[in-house]
N, C-alpha and C positions, 0 to 999 in steps of 0.2 A: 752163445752167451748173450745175443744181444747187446743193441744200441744203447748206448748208455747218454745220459742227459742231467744236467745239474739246474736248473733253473734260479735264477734268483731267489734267494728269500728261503732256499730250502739248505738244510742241515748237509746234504749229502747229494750226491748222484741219484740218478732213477732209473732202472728200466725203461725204456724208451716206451713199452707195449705196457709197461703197468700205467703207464700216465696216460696213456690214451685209453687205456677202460678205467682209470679213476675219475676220465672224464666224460667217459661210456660213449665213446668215437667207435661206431663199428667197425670191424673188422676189416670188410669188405672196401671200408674208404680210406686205411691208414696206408696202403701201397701208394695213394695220388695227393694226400695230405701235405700240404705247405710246410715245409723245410728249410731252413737256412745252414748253408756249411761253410768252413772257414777251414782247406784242405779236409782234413779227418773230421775236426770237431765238430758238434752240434753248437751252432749259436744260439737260433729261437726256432722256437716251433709253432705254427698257429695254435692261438689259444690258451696258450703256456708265456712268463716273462720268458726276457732274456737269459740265456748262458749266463752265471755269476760272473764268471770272469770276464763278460762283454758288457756288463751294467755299468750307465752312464753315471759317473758320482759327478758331475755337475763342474767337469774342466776339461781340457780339451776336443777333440772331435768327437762329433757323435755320427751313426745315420738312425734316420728314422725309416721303419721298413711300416708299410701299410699297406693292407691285404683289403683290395675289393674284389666281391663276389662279385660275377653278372649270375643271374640268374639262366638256368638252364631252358632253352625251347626260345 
């Protein structure tokens, strides 16, 4: 059935694999692809907002996650 994922700002859930070729993320890189989990759930995924239900409305705690690349070689 697949991963399932809501991102902020969208109407619904998503397939996990349709959002990674809506963003045309090959194949071959979504097995090592940046992830965040919260037990079962999907928080954020690189390149994607947050999980709706993990968006900061602007009062209590937040984390801020930041993804640096090194380049490879």
């Amino acid at each position: 059935h697949g991963d399932r994922y809501h991102p902020a700002h969208r109407r619904s859930p998503e397939r996990l694999k349709k959002l990674f070729a809506d963003k045309r993320i090959p194949a071959a890189q979504r097995a090592m692809w940046p992830v965040v989990l919260q037990d079962d759930e999907i928080v954020w995924v690189q390149g994607l907002p947050v999980a709706a239900a993990y968006e900061w409305r602007g009062a209590g705690d937040a984390v801020k996650i930041d993804f640096i690349s090194h380049g490879q070689g």
